[in-house]
C-alpha positions as CSV (number, residue, x, y, z in Angstrom):
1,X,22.4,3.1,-2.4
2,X,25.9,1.3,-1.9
3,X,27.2,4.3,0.1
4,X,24.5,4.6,2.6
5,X,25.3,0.7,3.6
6,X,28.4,1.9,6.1
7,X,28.9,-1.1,7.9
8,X,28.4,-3.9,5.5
9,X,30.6,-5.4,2.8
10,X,29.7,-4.6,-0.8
11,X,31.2,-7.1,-3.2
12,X,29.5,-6.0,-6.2
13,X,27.3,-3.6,-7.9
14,X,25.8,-3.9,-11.0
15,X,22.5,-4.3,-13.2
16,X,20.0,-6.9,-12.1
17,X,20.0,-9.6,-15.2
18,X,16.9,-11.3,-13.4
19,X,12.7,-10.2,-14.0
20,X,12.7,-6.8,-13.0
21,X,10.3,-6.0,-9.7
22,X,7.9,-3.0,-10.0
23,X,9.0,-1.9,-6.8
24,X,12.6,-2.4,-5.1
25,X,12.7,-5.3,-3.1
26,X,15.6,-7.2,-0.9
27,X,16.5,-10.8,-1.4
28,X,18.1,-13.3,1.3
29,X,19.7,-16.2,1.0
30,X,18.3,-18.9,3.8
31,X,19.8,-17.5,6.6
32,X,20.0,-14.0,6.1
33,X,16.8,-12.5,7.1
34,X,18.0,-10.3,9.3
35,X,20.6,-9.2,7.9
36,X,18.4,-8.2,4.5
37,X,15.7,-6.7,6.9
38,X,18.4,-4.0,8.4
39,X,19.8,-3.6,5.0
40,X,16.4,-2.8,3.6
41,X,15.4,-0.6,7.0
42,X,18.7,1.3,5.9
43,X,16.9,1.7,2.0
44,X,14.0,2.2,3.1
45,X,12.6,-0.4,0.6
46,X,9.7,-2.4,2.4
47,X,9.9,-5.3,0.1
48,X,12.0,-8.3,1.7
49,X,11.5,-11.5,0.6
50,X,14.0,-15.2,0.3
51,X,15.6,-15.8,-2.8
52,X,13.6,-18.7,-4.6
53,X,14.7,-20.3,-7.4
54,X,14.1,-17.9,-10.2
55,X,16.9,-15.4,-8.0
56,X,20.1,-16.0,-9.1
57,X,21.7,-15.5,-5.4
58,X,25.3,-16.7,-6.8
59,X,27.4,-16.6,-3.7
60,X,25.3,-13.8,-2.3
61,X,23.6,-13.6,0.9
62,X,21.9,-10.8,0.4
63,X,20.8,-8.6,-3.3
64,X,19.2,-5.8,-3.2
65,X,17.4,-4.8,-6.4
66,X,16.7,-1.1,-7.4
67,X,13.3,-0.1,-9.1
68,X,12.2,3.1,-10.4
69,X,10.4,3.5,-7.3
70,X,13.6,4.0,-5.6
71,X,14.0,7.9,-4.3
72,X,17.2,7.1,-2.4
């Protein structure tokens, strides 16, 4: 999924520690919403939602969380 995001600035990839979704999904920080929408258009994942506080954003604006639903 990382290299069909030309254009934006991956700074990590690794295993969600969070509750895993049943379906892929895109998380923003406040701010970002646009920014997770293209990203997820990209994906094609329909799920974007802001980061509450049970999503550990870190210093991340935007996560993107893989499910087995993802075909990529």
């Amino acid at each position: 999924a990382a290299a069909l995001l030309t254009g934006y600035t991956i700074s990590e990839t690794a295993n969600y520690t969070g509750a895993a979704p049943a379906t892929s999904v895109v998380y923003y920080a406040e701010g970002y919403q646009s920014q997770a929408q293209s990203i997820a258009s990209k994906l094609d994942i329909s799920q974007v939602r802001q980061a509450t506080a049970s999503v550990e954003m870190g210093n991340h604006e935007v996560i993107v969380v893989l499910a087995s639903d993802y075909t990529g």
